[in-house]
C-alpha positions in Angstrom: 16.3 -110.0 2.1 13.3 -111.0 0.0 10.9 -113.7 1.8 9.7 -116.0 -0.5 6.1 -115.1 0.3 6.7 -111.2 0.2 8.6 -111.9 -3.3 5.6 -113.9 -4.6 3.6 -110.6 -3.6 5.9 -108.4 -5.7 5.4 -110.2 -8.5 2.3 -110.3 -8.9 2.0 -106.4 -8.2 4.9 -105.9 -10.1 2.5 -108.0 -13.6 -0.3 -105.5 -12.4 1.4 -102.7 -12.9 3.0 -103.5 -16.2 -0.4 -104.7 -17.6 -2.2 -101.5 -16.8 0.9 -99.4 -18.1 1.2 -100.2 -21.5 -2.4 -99.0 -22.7 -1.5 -95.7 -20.4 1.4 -94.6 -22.3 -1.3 -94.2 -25.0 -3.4 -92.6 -23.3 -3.8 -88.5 -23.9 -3.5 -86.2 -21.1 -6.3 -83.5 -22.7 -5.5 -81.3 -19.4 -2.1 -80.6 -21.1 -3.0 -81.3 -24.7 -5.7 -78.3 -24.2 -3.1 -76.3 -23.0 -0.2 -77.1 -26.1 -3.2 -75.6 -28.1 -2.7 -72.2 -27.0 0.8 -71.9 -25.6 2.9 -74.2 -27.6 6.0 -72.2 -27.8 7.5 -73.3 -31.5 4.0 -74.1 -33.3 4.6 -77.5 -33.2 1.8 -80.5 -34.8 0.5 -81.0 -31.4 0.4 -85.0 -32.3 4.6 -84.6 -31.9 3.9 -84.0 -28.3 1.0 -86.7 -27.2 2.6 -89.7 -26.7 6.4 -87.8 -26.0 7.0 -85.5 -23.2 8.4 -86.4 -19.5 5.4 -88.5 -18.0 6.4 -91.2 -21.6 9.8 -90.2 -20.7 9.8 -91.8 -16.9 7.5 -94.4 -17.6 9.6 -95.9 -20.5 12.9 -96.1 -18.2 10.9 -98.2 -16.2 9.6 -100.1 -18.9 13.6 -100.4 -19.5 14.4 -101.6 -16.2 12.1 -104.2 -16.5 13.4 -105.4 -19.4 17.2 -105.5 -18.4 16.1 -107.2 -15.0 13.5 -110.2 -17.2 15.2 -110.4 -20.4 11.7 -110.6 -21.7 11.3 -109.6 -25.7 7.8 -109.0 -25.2 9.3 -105.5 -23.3 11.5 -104.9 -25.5 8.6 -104.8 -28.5 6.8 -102.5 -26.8 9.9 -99.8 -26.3 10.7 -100.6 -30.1 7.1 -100.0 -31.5 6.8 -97.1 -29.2 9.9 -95.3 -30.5 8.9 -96.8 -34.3 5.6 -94.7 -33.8 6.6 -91.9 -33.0 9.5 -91.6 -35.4 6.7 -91.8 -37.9 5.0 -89.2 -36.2 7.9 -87.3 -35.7 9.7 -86.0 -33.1 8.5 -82.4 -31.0 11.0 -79.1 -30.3 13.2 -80.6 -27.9 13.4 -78.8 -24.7 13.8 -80.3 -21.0 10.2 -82.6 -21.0 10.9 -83.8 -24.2 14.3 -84.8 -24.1 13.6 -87.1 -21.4 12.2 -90.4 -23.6 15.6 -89.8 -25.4 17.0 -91.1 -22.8 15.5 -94.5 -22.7 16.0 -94.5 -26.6 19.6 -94.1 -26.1 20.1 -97.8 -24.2 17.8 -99.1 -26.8 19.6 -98.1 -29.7 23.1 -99.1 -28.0 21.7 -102.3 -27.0 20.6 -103.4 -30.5 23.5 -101.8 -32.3 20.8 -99.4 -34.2 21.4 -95.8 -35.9 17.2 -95.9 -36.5 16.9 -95.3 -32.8 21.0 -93.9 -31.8 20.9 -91.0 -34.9 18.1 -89.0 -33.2 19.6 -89.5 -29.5 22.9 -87.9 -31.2 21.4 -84.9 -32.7 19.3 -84.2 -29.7 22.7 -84.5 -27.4 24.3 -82.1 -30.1 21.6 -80.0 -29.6 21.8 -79.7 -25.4 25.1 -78.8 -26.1 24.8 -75.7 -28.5 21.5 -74.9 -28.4 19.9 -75.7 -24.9 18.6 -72.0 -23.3 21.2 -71.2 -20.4 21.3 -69.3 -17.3 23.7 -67.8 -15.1 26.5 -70.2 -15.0 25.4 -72.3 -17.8 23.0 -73.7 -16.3 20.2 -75.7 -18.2 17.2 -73.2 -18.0 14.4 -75.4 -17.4 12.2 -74.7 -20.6 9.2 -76.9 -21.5 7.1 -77.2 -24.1 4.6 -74.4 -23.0 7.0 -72.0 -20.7 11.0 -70.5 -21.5 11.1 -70.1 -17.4 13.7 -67.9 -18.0 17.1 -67.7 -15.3 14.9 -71.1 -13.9 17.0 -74.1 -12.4 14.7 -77.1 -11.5 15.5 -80.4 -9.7 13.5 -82.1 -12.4 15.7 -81.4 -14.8 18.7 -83.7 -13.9 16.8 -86.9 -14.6 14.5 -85.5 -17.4 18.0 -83.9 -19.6 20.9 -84.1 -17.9 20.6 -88.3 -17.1 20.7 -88.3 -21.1 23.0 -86.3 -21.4 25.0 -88.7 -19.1 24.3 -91.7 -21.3 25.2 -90.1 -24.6 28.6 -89.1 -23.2 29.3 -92.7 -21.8 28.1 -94.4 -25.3 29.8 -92.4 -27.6 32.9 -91.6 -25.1 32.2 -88.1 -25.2 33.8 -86.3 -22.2 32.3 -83.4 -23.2 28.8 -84.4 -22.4 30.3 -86.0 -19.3 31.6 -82.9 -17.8 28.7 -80.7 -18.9 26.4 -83.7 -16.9 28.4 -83.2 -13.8 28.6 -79.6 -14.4 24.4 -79.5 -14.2 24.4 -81.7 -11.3 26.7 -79.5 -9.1 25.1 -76.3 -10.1 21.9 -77.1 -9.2 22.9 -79.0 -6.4 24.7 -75.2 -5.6 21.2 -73.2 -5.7 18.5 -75.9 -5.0 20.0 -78.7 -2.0 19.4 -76.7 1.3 22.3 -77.2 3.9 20.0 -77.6 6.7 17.7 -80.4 6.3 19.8 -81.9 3.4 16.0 -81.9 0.9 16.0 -79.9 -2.2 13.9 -76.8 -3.0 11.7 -77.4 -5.9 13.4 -74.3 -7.9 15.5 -71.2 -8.0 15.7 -67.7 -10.1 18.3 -65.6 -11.1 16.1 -62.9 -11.5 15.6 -62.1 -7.7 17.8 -64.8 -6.7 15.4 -67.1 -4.4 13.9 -70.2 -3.8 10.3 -69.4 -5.3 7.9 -70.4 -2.4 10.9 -72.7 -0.5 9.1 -75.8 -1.0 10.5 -78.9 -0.3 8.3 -81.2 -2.9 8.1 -84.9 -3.0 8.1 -86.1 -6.7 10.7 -83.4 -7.7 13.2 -84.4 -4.4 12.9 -88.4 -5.6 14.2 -87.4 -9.0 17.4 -86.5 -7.1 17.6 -89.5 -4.7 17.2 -91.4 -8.1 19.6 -89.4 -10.4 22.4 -89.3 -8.8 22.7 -92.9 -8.4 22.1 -93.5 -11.8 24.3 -90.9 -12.8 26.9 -92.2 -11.0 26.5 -95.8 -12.3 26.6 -94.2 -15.6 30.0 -91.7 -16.2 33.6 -92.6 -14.4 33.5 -89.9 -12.2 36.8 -88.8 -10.3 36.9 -89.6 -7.1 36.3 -86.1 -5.7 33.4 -85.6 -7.9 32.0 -88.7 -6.7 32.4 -88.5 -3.4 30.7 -85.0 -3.6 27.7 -86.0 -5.3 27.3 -89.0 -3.0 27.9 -86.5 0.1 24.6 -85.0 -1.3 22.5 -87.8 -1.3 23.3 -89.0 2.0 22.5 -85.3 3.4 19.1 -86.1 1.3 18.5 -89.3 2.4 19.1 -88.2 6.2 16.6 -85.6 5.5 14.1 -88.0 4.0 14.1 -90.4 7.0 13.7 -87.6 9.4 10.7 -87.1 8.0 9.5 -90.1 6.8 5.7 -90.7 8.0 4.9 -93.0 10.5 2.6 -95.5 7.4 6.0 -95.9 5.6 5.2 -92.7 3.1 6.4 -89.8 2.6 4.7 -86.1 2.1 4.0 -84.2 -0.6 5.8 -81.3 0.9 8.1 -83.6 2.7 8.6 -81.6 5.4 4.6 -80.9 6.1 2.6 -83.7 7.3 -0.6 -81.8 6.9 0.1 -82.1 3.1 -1.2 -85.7 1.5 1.0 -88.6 1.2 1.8 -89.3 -2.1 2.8 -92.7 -4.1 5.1 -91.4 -6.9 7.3 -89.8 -4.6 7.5 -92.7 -2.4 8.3 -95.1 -4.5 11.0 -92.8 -6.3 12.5 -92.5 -3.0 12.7 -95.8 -1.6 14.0 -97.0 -5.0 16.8 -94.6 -5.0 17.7 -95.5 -1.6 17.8 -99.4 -2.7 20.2 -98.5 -5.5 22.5 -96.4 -3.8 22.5 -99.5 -1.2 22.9 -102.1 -3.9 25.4 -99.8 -5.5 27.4 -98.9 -2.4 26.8 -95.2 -2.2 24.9 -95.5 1.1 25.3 -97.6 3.8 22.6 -100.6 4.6 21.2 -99.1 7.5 19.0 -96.9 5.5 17.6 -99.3 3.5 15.3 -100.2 6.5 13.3 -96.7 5.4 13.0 -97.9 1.9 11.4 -101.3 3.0 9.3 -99.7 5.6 7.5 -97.9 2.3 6.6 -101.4 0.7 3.8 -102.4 2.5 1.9 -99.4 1.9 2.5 -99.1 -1.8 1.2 -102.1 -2.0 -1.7 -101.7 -0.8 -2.1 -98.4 -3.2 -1.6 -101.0 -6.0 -5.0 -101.9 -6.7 -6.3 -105.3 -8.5 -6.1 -103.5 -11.7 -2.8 -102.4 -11.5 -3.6 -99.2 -10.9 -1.3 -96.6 -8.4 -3.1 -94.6 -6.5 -2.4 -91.5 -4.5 0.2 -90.1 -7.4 -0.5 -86.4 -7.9 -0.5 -84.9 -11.1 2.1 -82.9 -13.0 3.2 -79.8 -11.1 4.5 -76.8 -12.3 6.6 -74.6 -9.9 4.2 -73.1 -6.8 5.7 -69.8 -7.4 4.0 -67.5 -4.1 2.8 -70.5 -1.8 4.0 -74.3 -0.6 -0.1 -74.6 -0.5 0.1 -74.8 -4.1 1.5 -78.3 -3.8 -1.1 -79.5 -1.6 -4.0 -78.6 -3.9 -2.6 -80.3 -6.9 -4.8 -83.1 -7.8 -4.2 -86.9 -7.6 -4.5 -88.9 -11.0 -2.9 -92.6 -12.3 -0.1 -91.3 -14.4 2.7 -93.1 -16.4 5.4 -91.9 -14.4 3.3 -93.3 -11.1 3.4 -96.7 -12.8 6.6 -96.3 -14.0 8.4 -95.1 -10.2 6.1 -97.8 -8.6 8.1 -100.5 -11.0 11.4 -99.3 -10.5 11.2 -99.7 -6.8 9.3 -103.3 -6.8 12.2 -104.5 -9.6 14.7 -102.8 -7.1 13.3 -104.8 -3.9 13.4 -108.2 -6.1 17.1 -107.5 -6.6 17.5 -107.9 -3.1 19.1 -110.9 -1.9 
């Protein structure tokens, strides 16, 4: 439970964050812009992609949260004039990144009753279900805006695509989308969730059939621990479906308090604690802990690991609102897990947006 004082604390954190995040949604990542210049797959305006790929994406689910948890219009504007923008703008290629602010859009549009923001959700569903590239197995080939990654399953694609997915199948009563949802959830689960340690390896490819450098990385491990609660809140699964994906999260979630570091953080490589701690994937994880709690996926003892992270992300939450220690976007370390250890640390919407997804989370406790 929530002490008053500790809640009082939360709060406040919880404003900084929020005030710092709105201007940071805005805010262009030249790093990656420069980069659309020269390897932008379709020839896209590069303006379609600035404000919309999967670091918008995150942060506006948490803008979402907020909003469902306060009840707050002023939230609400801000998801509506972000979505009116860029409809004006127009909409990029869709491919896994940029399906991911869909998915925010889609509770949006069903919550105001409106085809402005529901029509493009419903094409881009249509879409993942003729068009999206496919491996072996049908799985969603995780293709961005500037690599095919070709015969590539990654872990970041079930809350970047297939959580849409998800959503689109539950508001238009699609079972369809449903099934192919649950269908991407087990097959990645089949190639990336290591029997072992219960963690997830970053990637895998057909073509030589491995595990890329066998890397068990932070951020892309919490958008499981996250996923497949909120994927589960989201569909009517049957029960046997259920209880497997849930049987996969508590193998995780054993994993992830195994090797949980001693400050309440956890690893970039989870598993190395010569690698840096890192704040996105902390927060993603404790959060995903407190809603499979909350949600009665996993039993309460293991919330204790996802309280014993609080104290140090808030101290990462500076005055400003500002998260620190959240590494920067991370494409797959192919040859070497020391790939992941030299990625740089930046503030970053999805940072923000993880940090307030597991302080709205903790509030919810009672």
């Amino acid at each position: 439970m929530v002490e008053v004082t500790q809640r009082t604390v939360i709060e406040e954190k919880l404003a900084k964050l929020m005030d710092f995040f709105c201007p940071i949604l805005y805010e262009d990542d030249e790093t990656f812009l420069e980069n659309m210049k020269d390897k932008n797959l379709v020839g896209d305006d590069i303006r379609r992609y600035q404000h919309w790929e999967w670091t918008q994406g995150v942060g506006l689910y948490g803008l979402w949260k907020l909003f469902t948890i306060s009840k707050e219009q002023k939230y609400l504007d801000i998801l509506t004039e972000f979505f009116d923008r860029q409809i004006a703008v127009g909409f990029p290629a869709l491919n896994v990144n940029t399906i991911a602010p869909f998915l925010t859009m889609s509770f949006v549009g069903e919550y105001l009753q409106s085809e402005r923001y529901l029509a493009p959700c419903r094409e881009s569903a249509k879409w993942i279900m003729t068009n999206f590239p496919r491996t072996e197995e049908g799985g969603f080939q995780h293709m961005t805006s500037d690599a095919r990654n070709d015969q590539e399953l990654w872990d970041d694609t079930l809350f970047m695509t297939v959580l849409f997915l998800a959503n689109m199948g539950r508001i238009e009563g699609n079972q369809a989308y449903t099934q192919e949802a649950l269908h991407q959830f087990l097959l990645h689960a089949k190639y990336l969730a290591d029997p072992e340690t219960g963690l997830w390896y970053h990637g895998w490819t057909f073509h030589g059939r491995h595990n890329f450098a066998e890397a068990f990385w932070g951020r892309g491990n919490c958008w499981i621990t996250i996923a497949i609660p909120e994927f589960l809140q989201m569909t009517a699964c049957e029960p046997a479906a259920k209880q497997t994906l849930t049987d996969l999260l508590l193998r995780q979630v054993e994993g992830l308090v195994k090797y949980q570091d001693p400050s309440g953080m956890w690893h970039t490589l989870i598993d190395d604690p010569t690698s840096y701690v890192e704040s996105s994937a902390t927060c993603g994880f404790a959060y995903g802990i407190l809603r499979a709690v909350h949600t009665g996926l996993l039993d309460k003892e293991y919330e204790e690991a996802a309280w014993k992270a609080l104290p140090p992300i808030l101290g990462y939450i500076d005055d400003s609102g500002v998260l620190h220690q959240v590494s920067y976007g991370t494409p797959m370390g192919r040859e070497s897990k020391d790939f992941y250890k030299n990625i740089g640390l930046k503030c970053m919407p999805y940072g923000q947006a993880l940090a307030m997804l597991f302080l709205i989370e903790c509030l919810l406790d009672q």
